[in-house]
C-alpha positions as CSV (number, residue, x, y, z in Angstrom):
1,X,0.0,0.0,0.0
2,X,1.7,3.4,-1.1
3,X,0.0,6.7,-1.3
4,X,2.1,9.1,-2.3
5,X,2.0,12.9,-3.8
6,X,6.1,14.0,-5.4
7,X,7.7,10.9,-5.1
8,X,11.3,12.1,-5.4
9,X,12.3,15.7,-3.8
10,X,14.1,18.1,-6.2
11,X,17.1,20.2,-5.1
12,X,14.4,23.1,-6.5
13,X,12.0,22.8,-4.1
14,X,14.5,22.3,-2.2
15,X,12.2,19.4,0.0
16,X,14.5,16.5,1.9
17,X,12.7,13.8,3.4
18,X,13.5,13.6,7.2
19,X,11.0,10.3,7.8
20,X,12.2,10.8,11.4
21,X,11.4,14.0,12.1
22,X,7.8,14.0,10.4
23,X,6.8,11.4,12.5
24,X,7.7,12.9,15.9
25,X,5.3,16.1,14.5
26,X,3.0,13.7,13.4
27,X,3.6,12.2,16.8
28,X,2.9,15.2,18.9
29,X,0.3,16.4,16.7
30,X,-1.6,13.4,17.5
31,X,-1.2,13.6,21.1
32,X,-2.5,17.4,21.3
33,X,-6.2,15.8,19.5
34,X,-6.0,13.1,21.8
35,X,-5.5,15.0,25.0
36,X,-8.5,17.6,24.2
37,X,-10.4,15.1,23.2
38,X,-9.8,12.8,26.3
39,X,-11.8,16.4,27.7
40,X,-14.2,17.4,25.0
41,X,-15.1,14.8,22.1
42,X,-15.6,10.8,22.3
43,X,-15.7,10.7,18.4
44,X,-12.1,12.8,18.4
45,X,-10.8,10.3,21.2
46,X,-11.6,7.5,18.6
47,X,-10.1,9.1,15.9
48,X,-6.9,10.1,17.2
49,X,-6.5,6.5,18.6
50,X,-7.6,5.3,14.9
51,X,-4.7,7.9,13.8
52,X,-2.0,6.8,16.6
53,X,-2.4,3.4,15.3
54,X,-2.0,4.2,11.6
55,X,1.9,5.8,12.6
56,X,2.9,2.6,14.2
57,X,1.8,0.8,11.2
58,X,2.4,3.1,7.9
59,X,5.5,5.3,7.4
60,X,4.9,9.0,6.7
61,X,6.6,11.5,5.4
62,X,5.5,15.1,5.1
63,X,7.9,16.6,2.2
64,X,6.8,15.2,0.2
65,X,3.8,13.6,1.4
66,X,3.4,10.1,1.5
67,X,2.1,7.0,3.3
68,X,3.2,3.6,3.0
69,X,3.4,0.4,5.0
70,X,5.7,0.1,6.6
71,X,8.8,-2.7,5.3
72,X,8.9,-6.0,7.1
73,X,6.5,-6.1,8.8
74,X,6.0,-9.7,9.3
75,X,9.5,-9.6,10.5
76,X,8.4,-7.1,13.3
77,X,5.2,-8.7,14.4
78,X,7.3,-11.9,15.0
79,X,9.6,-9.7,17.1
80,X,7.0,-8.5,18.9
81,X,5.7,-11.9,19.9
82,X,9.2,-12.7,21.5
83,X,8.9,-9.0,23.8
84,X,6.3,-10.4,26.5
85,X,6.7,-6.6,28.0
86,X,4.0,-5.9,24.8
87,X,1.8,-9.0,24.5
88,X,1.3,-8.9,27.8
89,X,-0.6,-5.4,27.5
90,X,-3.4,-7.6,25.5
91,X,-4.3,-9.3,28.8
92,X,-7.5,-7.2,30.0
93,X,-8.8,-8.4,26.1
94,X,-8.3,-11.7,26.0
95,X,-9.8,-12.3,29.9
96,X,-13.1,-10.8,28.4
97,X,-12.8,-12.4,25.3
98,X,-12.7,-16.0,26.7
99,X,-15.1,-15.4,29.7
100,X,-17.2,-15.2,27.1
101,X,-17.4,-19.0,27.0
102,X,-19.2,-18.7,30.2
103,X,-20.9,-15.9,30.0
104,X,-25.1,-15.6,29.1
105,X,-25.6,-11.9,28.5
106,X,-23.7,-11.9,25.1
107,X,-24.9,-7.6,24.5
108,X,-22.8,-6.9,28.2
109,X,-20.3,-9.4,27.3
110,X,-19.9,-7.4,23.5
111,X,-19.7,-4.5,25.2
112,X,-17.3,-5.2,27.3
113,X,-15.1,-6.6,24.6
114,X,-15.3,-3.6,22.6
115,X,-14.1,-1.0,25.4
116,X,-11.2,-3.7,25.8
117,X,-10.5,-3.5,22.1
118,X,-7.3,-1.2,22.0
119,X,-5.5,-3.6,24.5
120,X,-5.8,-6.4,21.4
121,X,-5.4,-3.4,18.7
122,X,-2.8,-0.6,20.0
123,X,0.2,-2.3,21.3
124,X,1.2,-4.1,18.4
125,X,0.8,-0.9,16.4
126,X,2.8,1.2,18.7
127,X,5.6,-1.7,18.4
128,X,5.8,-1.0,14.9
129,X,6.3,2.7,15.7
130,X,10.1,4.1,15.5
131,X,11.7,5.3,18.8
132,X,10.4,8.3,20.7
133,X,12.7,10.5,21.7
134,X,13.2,12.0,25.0
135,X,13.0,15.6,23.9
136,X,9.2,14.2,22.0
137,X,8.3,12.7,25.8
138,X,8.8,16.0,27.4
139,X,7.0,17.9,25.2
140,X,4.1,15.1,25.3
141,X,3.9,16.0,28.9
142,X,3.6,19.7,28.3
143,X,1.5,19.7,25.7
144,X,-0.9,17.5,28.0
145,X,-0.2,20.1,30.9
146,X,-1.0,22.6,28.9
147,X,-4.6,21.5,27.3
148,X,-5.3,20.3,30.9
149,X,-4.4,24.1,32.0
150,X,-6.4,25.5,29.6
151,X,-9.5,23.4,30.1
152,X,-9.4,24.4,34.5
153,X,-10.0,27.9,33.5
154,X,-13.7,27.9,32.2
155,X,-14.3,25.5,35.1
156,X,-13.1,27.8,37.6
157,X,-14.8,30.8,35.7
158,X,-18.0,28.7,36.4
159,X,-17.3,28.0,40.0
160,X,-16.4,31.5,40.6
161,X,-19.8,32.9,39.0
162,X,-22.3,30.6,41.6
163,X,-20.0,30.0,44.2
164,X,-22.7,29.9,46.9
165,X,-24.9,27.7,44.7
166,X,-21.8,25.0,44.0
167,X,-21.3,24.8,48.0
168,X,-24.6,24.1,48.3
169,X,-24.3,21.0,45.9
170,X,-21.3,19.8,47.4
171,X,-23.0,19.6,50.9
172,X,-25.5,17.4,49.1
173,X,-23.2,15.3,47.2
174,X,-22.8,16.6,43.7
175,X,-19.6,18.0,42.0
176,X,-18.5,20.8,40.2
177,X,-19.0,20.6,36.7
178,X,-16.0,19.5,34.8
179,X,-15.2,18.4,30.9
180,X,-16.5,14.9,30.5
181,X,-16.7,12.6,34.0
182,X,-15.4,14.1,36.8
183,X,-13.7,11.4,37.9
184,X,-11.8,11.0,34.9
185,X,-10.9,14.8,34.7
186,X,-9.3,14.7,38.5
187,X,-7.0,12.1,36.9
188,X,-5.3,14.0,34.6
189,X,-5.4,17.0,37.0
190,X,-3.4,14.5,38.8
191,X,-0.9,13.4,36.4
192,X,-0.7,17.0,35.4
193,X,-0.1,18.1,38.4
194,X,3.2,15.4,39.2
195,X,4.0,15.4,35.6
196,X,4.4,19.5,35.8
197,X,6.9,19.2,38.7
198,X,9.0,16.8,36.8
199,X,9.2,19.2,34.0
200,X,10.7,21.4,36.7
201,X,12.8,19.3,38.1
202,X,14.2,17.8,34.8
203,X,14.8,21.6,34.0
204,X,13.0,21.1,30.5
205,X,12.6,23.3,27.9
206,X,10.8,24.1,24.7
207,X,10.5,27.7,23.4
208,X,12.3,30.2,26.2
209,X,14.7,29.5,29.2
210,X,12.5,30.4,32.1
211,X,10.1,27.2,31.5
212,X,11.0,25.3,34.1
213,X,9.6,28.4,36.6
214,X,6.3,27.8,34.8
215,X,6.3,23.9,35.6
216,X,6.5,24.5,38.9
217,X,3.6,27.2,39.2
218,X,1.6,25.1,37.3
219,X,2.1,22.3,39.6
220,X,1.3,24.3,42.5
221,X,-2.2,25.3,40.7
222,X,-3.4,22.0,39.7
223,X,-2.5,20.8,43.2
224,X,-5.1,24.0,44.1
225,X,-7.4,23.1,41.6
226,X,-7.6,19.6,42.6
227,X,-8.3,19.8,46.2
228,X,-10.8,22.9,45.7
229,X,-12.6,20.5,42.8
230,X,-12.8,17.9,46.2
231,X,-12.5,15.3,43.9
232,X,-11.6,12.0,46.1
233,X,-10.5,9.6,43.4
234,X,-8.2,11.9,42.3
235,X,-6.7,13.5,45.5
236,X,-6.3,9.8,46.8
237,X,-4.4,9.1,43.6
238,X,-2.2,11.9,43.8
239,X,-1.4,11.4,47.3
240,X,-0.2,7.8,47.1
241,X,1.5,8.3,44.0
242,X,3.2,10.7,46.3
243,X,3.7,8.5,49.3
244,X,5.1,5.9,46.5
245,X,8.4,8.8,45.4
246,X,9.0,9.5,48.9
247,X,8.9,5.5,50.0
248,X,11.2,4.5,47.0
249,X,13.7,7.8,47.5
250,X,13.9,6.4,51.6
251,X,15.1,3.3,50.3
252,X,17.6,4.3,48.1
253,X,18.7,7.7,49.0
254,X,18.1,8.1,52.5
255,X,18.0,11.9,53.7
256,X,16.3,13.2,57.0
257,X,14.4,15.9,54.7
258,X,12.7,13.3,53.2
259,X,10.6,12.7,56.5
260,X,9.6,16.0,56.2
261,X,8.1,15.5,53.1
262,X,6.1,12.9,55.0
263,X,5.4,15.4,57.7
264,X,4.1,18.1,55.2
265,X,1.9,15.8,53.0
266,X,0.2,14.5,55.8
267,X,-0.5,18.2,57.0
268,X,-1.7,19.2,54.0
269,X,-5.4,17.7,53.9
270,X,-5.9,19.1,57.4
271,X,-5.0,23.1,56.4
272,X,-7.6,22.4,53.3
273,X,-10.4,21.4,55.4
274,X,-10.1,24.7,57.5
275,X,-9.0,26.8,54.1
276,X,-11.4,25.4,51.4
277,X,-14.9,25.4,52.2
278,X,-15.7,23.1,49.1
279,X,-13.2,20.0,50.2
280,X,-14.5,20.7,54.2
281,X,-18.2,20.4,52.5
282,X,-17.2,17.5,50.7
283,X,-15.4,15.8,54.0
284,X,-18.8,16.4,55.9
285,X,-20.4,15.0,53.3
286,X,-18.8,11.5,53.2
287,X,-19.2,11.2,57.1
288,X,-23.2,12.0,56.7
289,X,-23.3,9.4,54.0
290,X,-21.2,6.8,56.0
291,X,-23.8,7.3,59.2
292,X,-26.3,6.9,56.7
293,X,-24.9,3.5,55.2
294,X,-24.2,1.9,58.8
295,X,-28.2,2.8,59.6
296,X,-28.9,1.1,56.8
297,X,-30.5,4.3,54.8
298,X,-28.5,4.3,51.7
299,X,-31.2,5.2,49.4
300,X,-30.0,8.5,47.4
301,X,-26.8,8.0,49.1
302,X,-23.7,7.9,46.0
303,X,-21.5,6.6,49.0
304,X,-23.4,3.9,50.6
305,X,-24.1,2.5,47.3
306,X,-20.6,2.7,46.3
307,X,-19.6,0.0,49.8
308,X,-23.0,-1.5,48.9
309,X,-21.4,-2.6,45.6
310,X,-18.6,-3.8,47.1
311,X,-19.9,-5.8,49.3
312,X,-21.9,-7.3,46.7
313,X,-19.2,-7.8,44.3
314,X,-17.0,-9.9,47.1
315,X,-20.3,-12.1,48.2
316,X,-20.4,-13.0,44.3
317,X,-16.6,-13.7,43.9
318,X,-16.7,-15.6,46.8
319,X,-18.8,-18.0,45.6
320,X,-16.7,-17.9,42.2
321,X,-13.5,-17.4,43.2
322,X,-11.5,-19.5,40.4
323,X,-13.4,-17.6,37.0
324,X,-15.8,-15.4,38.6
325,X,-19.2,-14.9,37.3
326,X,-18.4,-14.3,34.1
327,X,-17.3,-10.8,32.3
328,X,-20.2,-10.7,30.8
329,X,-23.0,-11.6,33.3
330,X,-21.2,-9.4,35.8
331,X,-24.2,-6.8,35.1
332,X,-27.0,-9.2,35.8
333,X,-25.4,-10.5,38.8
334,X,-25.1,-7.5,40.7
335,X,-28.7,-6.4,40.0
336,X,-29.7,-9.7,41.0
337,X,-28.0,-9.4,44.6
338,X,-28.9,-5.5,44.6
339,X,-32.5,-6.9,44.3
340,X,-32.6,-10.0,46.6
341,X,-30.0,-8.4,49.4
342,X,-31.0,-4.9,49.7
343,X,-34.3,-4.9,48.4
344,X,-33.4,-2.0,45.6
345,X,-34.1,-1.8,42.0
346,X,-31.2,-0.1,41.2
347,X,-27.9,-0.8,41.0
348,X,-24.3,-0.5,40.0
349,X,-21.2,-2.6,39.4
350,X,-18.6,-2.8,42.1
351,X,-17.1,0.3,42.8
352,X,-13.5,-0.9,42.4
353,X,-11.6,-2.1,39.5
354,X,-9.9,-5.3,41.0
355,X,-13.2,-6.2,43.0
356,X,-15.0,-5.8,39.3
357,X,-12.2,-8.1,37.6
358,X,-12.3,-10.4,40.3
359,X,-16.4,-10.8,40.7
360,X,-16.1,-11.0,36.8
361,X,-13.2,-13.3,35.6
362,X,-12.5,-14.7,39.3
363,X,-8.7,-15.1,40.5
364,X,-7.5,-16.4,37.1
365,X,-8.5,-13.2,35.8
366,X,-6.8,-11.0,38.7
367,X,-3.7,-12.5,38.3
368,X,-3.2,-11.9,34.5
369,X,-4.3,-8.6,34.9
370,X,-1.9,-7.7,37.6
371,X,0.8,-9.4,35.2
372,X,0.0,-7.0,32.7
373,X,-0.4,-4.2,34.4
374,X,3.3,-4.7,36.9
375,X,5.6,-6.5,34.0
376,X,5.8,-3.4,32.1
377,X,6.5,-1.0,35.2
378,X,9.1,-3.5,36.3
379,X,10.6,-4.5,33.2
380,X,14.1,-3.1,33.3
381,X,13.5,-0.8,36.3
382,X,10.8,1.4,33.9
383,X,9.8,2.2,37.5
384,X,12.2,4.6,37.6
385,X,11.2,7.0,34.7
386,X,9.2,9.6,36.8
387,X,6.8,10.4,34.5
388,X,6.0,6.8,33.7
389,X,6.1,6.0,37.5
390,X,3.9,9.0,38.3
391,X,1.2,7.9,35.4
392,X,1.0,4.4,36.0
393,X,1.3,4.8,39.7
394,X,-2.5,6.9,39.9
395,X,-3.9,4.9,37.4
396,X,-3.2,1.7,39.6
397,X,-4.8,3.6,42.4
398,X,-7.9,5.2,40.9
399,X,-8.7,1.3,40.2
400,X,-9.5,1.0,44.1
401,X,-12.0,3.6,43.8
402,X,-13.3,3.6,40.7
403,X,-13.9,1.5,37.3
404,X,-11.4,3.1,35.4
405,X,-11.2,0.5,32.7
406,X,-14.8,0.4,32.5
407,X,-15.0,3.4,30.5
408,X,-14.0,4.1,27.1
409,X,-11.7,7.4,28.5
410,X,-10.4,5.5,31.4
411,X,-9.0,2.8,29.0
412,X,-7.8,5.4,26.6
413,X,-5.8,7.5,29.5
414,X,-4.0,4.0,30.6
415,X,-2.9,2.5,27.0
416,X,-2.0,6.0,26.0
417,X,0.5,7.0,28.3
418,X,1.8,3.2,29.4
419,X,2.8,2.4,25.7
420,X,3.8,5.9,25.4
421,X,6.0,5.4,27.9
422,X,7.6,2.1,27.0
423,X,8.0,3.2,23.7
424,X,10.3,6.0,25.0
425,X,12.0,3.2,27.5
426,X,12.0,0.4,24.3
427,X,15.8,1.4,23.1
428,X,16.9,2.9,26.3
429,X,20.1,1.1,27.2
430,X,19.0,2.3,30.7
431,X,17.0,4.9,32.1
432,X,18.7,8.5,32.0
433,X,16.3,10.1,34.3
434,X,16.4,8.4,37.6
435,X,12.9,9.1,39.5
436,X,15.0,8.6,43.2
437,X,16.6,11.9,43.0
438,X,13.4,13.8,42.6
C-alpha cells in the first residue's frame, strides 16, 4: 500500500525527506487531539487513537507527502511476539474475550469486549512505531499540561460565577462541573499536576529559558485546583503516588528531609479542610453518607451504594472465586443481589476495578491482569522514569476507587501514556532520568 504525492524531492524545491522528524510532528500532533479530546469529544478520542495506530503501522513523510506500509512487517510482528513486555498489555482483552465461553448476556459481554479493544489493537501498532525520543516525551507532557491548563480555566470561571450555589451541591453530594466525567478529569489534574513538577525538576525546555519556573507554578495550581474540585478519586491518587516517590527515595537515597516531606503531606489535607470550604463540605459530606450506610439508609446516598457494591461484588466472587461470574454476566449478577440483598431496583457494578475483575473473571482473571499491568513497570527498572512511575502509579490507584477500565476514556488515559511510555523506554540502554533523586 503506497500513497504518495512527489515521489522524489528536487534540489528546486528544495524538499528533503526527514522520515524521522515528520513522525515525531505527526507524533505530537496526535497527542495534542487526543489529550483535548480525552476532555471534549468521544468521536475525536476514537479518531486520534484510529490515527496513533496508523503511525505505528504506515511510514509517513510530510515533504513530500506520503504513506506507505511500513517494510517487514511480518519480521516485526514476530519480534514482537518474542517482547512479552507488549503482549502482555493484550491481557484485560483476552480475559473478556474467553469469559465469554461462560458468559449468558452476550450484549454486556460485547460490550465489554469492545471497550477492551485497544489492549488487542494498540500495542502491536505502537511496536511497529520508531523510537520516541526524550525531547518528543517531554513535550508530550507539556503539551498535555497545557490542554489540561487551559480546560481548568472555564471551570473555575464557572465556580467562581455561583460559588454559593456549587457549596450548596457539594454539601448534598454533587460536584462541580468539569469536561467529560469528573472522575476522569481529576485524573489527569493528577498526572498534570506530578507530571508539571518533573518538568521542573528535569529543567525542561521548549520555546524560552524560564520554562521550568512555569512547571512548577503550574504544579502548585493544579495541586489548588484539585483539592478545591474535592474530587476523592483523584486526590487519593495523587497522594499515594506521592507517598510511592518519597517510599522509594527512603530506600535508596536516605536523607532526613525526606521525612519532612512525609510530615508536610500528611499536613496538607488538614490546612484544606479549614482553608477550602468546598473540600471541608465534601469531607462532611462522606461522614453523613457513612452514618447513613451503617443505619442502613443508603437510598439517594452515591457513597453507601458505592460500599453496597462492594460488598456485593466480594459475596459473588466468593462464591466464584476461580473464573468469577463471568465478564459478561457481571451486570445481571449485581442487580440480581442488589435486588434479593437490599431490596433496591437499582444498582451499580462494584465500585472498584480489582473487586469488578475479580467478581467478573475470578482469580484467574486478577492474576493476569496484575501481570500485565506490573511487568511493564518493572521490566528493566521502567519504574524509575518519573513520568512513567507518576502515570501508571494513579492509574493503579484510581482502580481502588473507581472502574477506570470500565470506560472508554479511562481505558484510553491507561494505554495511552503506558505504551507511550515504554515506547520511549523500548531502546533505552538504561533509564537516564532516575525518579530517586526527585
Amino acid at each position: 500500500m503506497i500513497i504518495q504525492m512527489d515521489t522524489q524531492s528536487s534540489p528546486e524545491s528544495g524538499q528533503i525527506a526527514n522520515p524521522e522528524r515528520d513522525f515525531q510532528i505527526l507524533f505530537l500532533g496526535v497527542s495534542a487531539i487526543f489529550f483535548a479530546s480525552l476532555l471534549y469529544s468521544t468521536f475525536l478520542l476514537s479518531v486520534a487513537m484510529f490515527a496513533m495506530g496508523t503511525l505505528g503501522i504506515c511510514d509517513v513523510t510530510l515533504k513530500p507527502l506520503r504513506i506507505r506500509l511500513r517494510p517487514n512487517l511480518l519480521v516485526k510482528v514476530q519480534k514482537w511476539m518474542n517482547e512479552p513486555v507488549w503482549w502482555v498489555i493484550t491481557l484485560p482483552f483476552l480475559v473478556v474475550l474467553f469469559g465469554g465461553l461462560y458468559s449468558e448476556d452476550s450484549s454486556f459481554w460485547l460490550s465489554r469486549l469492545r471497550l477492551r479493544a485497544p489492549f488487542l489493537l494498540l500495542p502491536l501498532a505502537w511496536y511497529l512505531m520508531p523510537p520516541i525520543s526524550s525531547n518528543t516525551y517531554y513535550r508530550m507532557f507539556a503539551l498535555f499540561v497545557l490542554i489540561v491548563f487551559l480546560s481548568t480555566i472555564p471551570v473555575l470561571w464557572e465556580f467562581g460565577a455561583n460559588y454559593e450555589q456549587v457549596l450548596f451541591r457539594l454539601q448534598r453530594g454533587h460536584v462541580i462541573s468539569t469536561p467529560g466525567n469528573h472522575i476522569r478529569y481529576s485524573l489527569l489534574i493528577a498526572i498534570c499536576c506530578l507530571a508539571s513538577f518533573i518538568l521542573h525538576k528535569r529543567k525542561f525546555r521548549w520555546f524560552y529559558r524560564e520554562e521550568p519556573k512555569i512547571y512548577l507554578t503550574l504544579s502548585v495550581y493544579f495541586f489548588f485546583v484539585l483539592h478545591l474540585l474535592a474530587i476523592r478519586s483523584g486526590i487519593a491518587a495523587l497522594y499515594l503516588t506521592i507517598l510511592v516517590f518519597i517510599f522509594i527515595s527512603l530506600i535508596v537515597h536516605w536523607r532526613a528531609r525526606t521525612l519532612l516531606y512525609i510530615v508536610g503531606l500528611a499536613a496538607v489535607p488538614l490546612i484544606t479542610y479549614h482553608t477550602l470550604p468546598t473540600f471541608r463540605n465534601k469531607i462532611q459530606y462522606m461522614i453523613e453518607d457513612y452514618s447513613r450506610y451503617r443505619l442502613k439508609k443508603w437510598n439517594a446516598y452515591s457513597d453507601s451504594e458505592r460500599l453496597l457494591s462492594l460488598r456485593a461484588g466480594l459475596d459473588l466472587a466468593s462464591d466464584n472465586l476461580l473464573t468469577g461470574v463471568g465478564p459478561g454476566d457481571l451486570r445481571r449478577s449485581m442487580k440480581k443481589y442488589f435486588l434479593e440483598e437490599y431490596d433496591k431496583n437499582t444498582y451499580i457494578l462494584p465500585h472498584n476495578q480489582w473487586i469488578s475483575i475479580l467478581t467478573g473473571s475470578g482469580i484467574i482473571g486478577l492474576l493476569l491482569i496484575l501481570l500485565s499491568f506490573f511487568l511493564p513497570i518493572l521490566n528493566r527498572s521502567h519504574f524509575r522514569e518519573p513520568l512513567f512511575l507518576a502515570a501508571n502509579s494513579i492509574i493503579f490507584f484510581s482502580f481502588f476507587a473507581e472502574n477506570t477500565l470500565e470506560t472508554s476514556r479511562g481505558v484510553a488515559i491507561y494505554i495511552f501514556l503506558l505504551l507511550a511510555g515504554l515506547k520511549f523506554l523500548q531502546n533505552a540502554n538504561r533509564v537516564e532520568n532516575d525518579v530517586l533523586d526527585l
